[in-house]
C-alpha positions in Angstrom: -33.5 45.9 -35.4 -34.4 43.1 -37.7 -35.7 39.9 -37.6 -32.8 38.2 -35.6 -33.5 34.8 -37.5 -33.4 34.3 -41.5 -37.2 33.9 -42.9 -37.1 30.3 -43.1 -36.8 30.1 -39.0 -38.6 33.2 -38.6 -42.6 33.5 -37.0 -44.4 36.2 -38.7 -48.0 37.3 -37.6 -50.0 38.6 -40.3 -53.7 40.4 -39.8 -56.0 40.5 -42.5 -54.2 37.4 -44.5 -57.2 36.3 -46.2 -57.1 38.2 -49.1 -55.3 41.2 -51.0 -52.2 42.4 -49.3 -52.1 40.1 -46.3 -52.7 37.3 -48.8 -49.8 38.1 -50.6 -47.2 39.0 -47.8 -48.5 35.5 -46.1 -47.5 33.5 -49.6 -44.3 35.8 -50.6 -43.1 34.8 -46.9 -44.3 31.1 -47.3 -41.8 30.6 -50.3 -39.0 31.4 -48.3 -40.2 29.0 -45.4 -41.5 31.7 -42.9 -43.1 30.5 -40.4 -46.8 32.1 -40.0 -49.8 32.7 -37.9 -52.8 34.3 -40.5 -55.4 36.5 -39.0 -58.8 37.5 -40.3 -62.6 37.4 -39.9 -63.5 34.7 -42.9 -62.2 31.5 -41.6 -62.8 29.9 -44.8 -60.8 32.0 -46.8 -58.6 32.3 -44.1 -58.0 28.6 -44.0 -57.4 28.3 -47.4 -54.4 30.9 -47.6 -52.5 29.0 -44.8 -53.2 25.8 -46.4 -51.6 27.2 -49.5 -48.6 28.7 -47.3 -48.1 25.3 -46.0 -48.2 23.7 -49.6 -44.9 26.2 -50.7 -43.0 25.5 -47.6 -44.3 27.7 -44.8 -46.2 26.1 -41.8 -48.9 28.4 -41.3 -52.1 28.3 -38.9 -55.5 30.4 -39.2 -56.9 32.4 -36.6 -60.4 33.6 -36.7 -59.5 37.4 -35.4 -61.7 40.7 -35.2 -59.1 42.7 -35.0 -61.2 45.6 -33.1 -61.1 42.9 -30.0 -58.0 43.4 -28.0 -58.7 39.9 -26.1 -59.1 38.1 -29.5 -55.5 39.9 -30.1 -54.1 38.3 -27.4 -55.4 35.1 -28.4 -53.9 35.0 -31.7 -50.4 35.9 -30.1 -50.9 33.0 -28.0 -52.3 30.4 -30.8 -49.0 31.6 -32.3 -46.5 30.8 -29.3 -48.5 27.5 -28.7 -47.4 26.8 -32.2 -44.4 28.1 -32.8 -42.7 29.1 -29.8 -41.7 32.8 -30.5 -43.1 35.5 -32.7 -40.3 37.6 -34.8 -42.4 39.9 -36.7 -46.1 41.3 -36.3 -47.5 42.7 -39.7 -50.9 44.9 -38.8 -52.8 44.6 -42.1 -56.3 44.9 -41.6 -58.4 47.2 -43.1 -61.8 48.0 -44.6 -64.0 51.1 -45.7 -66.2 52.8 -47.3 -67.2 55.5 -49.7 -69.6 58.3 -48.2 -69.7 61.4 -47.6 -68.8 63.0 -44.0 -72.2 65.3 -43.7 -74.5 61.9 -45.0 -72.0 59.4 -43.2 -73.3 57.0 -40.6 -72.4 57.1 -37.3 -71.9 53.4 -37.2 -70.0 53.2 -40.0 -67.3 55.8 -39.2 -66.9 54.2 -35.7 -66.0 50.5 -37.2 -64.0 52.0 -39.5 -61.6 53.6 -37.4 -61.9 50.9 -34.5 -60.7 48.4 -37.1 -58.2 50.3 -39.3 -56.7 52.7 -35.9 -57.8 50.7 -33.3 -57.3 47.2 -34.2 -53.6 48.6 -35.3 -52.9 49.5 -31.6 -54.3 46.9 -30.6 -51.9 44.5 -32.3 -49.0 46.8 -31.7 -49.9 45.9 -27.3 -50.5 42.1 -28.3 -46.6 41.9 -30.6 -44.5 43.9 -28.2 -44.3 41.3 -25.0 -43.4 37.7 -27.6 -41.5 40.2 -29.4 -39.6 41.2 -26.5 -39.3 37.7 -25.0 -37.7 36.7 -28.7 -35.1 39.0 -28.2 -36.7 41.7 -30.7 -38.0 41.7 -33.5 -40.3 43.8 -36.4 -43.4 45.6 -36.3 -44.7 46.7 -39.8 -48.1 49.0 -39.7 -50.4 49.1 -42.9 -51.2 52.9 -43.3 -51.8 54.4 -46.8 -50.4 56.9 -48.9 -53.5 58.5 -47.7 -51.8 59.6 -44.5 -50.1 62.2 -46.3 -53.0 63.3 -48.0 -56.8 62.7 -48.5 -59.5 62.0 -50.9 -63.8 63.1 -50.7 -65.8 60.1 -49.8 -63.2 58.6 -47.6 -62.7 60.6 -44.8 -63.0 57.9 -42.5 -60.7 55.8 -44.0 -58.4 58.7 -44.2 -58.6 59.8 -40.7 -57.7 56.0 -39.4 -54.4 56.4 -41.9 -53.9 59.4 -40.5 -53.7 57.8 -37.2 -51.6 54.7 -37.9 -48.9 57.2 -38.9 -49.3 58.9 -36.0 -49.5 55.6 -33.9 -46.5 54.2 -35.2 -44.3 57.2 -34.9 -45.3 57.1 -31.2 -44.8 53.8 -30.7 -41.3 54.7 -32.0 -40.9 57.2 -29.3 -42.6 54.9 -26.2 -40.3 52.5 -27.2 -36.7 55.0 -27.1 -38.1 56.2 -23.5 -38.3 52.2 -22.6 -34.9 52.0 -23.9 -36.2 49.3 -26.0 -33.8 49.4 -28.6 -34.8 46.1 -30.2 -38.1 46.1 -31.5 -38.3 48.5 -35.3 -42.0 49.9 -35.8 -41.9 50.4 -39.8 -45.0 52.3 -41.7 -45.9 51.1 -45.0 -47.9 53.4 -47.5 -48.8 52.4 -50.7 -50.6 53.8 -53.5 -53.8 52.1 -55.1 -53.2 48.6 -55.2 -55.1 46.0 -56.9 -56.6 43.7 -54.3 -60.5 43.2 -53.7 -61.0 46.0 -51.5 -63.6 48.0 -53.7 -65.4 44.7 -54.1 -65.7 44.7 -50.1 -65.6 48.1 -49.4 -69.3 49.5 -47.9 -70.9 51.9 -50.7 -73.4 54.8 -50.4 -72.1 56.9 -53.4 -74.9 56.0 -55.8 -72.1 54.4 -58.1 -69.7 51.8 -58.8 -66.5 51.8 -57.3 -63.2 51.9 -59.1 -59.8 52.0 -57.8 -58.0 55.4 -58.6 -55.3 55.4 -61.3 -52.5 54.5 -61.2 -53.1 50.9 -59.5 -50.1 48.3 -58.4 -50.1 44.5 -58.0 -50.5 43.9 -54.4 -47.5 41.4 -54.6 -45.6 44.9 -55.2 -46.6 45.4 -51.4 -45.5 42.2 -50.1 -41.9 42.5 -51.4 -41.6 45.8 -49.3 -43.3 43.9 -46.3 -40.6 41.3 -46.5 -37.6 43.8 -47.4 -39.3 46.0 -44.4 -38.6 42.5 -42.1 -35.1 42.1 -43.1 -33.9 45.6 -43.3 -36.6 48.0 -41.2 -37.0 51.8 -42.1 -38.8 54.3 -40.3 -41.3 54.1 -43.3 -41.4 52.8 -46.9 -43.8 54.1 -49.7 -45.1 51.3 -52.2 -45.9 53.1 -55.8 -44.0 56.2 -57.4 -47.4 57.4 -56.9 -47.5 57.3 -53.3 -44.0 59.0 -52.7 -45.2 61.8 -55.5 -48.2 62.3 -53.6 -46.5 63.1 -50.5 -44.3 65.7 -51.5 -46.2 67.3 -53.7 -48.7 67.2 -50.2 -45.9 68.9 -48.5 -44.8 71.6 -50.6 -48.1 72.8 -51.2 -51.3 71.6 -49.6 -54.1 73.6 -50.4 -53.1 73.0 -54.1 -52.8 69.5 -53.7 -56.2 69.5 -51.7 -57.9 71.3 -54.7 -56.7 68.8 -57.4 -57.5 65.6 -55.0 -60.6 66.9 -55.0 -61.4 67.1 -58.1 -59.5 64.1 -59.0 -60.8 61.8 -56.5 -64.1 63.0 -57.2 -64.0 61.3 -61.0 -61.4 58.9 -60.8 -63.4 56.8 -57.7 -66.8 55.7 -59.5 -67.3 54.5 -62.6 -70.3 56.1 -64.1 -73.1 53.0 -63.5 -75.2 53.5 -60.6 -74.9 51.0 -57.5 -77.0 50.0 -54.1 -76.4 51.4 -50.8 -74.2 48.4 -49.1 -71.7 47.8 -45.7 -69.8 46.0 -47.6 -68.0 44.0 -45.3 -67.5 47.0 -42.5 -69.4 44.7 -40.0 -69.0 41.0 -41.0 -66.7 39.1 -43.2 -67.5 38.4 -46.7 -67.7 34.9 -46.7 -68.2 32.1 -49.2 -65.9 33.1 -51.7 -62.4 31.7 -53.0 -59.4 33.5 -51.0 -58.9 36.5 -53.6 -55.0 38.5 -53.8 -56.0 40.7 -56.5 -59.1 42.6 -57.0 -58.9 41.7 -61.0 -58.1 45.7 -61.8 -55.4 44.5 -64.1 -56.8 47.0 -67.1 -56.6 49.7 -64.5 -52.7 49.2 -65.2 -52.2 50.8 -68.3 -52.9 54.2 -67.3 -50.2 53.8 -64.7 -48.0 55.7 -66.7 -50.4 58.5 -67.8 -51.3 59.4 -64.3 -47.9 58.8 -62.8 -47.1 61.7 -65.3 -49.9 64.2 -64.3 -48.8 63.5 -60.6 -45.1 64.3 -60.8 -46.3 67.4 -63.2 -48.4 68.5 -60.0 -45.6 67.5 -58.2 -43.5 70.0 -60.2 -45.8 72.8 -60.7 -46.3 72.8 -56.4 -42.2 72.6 -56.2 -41.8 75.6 -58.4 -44.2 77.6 -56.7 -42.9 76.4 -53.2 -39.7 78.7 -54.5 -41.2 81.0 -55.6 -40.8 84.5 -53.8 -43.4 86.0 -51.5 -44.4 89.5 -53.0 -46.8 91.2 -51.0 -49.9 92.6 -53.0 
């Protein structure tokens, strides 16, 4: 079911709205009059977005959330009925990670990790459905990855959370048919590699600089499919040709695909100058900066094309041999 009011009367919930994606969706959905509640650990940031929302038309409030709270949850659904009576639409954005690998990872680490990118998903999905329900229905839109039909080395906790939120949301889907609930639409997003200041934030103990892996997408390419998702819901959306190549080629043949992630994720990740050991922003906010939607990868874009290319060729290769015959040796 969509949103049962146009944007400009609609209340949208947005998690991790104080930069990158969330940043994006929240503005995108301010220029149409959306009506927003912004979520996120850097209130000053955070602040600043919704000031800007409410500059182009949207009425927006910030709410200091850690999403890996279900009470703080709670309270930002009900700073966001205080303000604007309803909720239409909950948008579970919020993310981090870092780059490690699982036999050196840190405990700690791999716990926020998926308590913030799984957990704090869930725990948004319990906080929407009630308003959502009282509103007559309404949208839920989970943030997974195109990484939940695939994987990368260094990121397995990242991987496993996205993993989950797939998983998680085609539940939902189900709970919600037993319930009979036929008004409220869980919708998966999954991009490809966006440009948005995650690998500034992200938590580092590779030895060397990040980078995001070719090909990259402006994150405002995201927030169009967030907004389409709210007026027109589908089971699940892929953001990128890259994402939707990297699935099926996943699907027809995975241990191929796992060999050239591999190998690929292992170059195109890290730029070749060394770096400190950091947590990144795993377990506090980065704060003091100016609210940041793009991550300033714009170069990254050119080789769009080039890898695009390489991908569907994989993409091809593990089709044809998905045909081929089985001939026993």
């Amino acid at each position: 079911m969509p949103l049962t009011h146009k944007l400009a009367r609609s209340v949208v919930v947005i998690t991790g709205a104080s930069s990158g994606i969330g940043a994006a969706t929240a503005l995108d959905l301010a220029r149409r009059g959306t009506m927003l509640a912004l979520a996120g650990r850097a209130e000053a940031p955070l602040r600043t977005v919704a000031t800007r929302c409410s500059d182009l038309g949207g009425p927006a409030i910030a709410v200091r959330t850690d999403v890996t709270d279900p009470v703080q949850q709670e309270r930002l659904a009900a700073r966001a009925l205080d303000r604007f009576g309803r909720i239409d639409a909950w948008v579970n954005n919020a993310a981090v990670g870092t780059y490690q690998l699982l036999p050196h990872a840190s405990a700690a680490e791999f716990r926020r990790i998926i308590e913030t990118n799984l957990l704090g998903v869930a725990y948004g999905c319990m906080a929407a459905i009630p308003p959502l329900r009282a509103a007559g229905g309404g949208v839920i839109v989970n943030h997974a990855s195109a990484l939940a039909d695939a994987s990368l080395p260094y990121l397995s906790a990242y991987t496993a959370a996205k993993h989950g939120v797939r998983g998680l949301s085609d539940s939902l889907r189900q709970d919600l048919r037993v319930t009979g609930d036929t008004t409220i639409s869980v919708c998966t997003l999954l991009p490809a590699t966006l440009d948005t200041p995650f690998w500034d934030h992200a938590g580092n103990h590779s030895g060397r600089s990040l980078r995001p892996p070719p090909p990259v997408y402006p994150p405002e390419l995201a927030a169009r499919a967030i907004r389409r998702l709210l007026q027109h819901p589908r089971r699940q959306v892929y953001v990128g040709g890259a994402a939707r190549l990297l699935a099926v080629a996943s699907r027809l043949t995975p241990g191929l695909m796992d060999r050239f992630l591999g190998m690929y994720g292992a170059r195109a990740l890290f730029r070749p100058d060394m770096a400190p050991t950091t947590e990144g922003n795993i377990f506090r906010a980065v704060s003091g900066e100016e609210p940041r939607v793009d991550g300033g990868w714009h170069g990254r874009r050119r080789h769009a094309t080039r890898t695009a290319v390489v991908m569907g060729a994989a993409a091809g290769v593990a089709a044809a041999l998905a045909r081929r015959p089985f001939r026993p040796l």
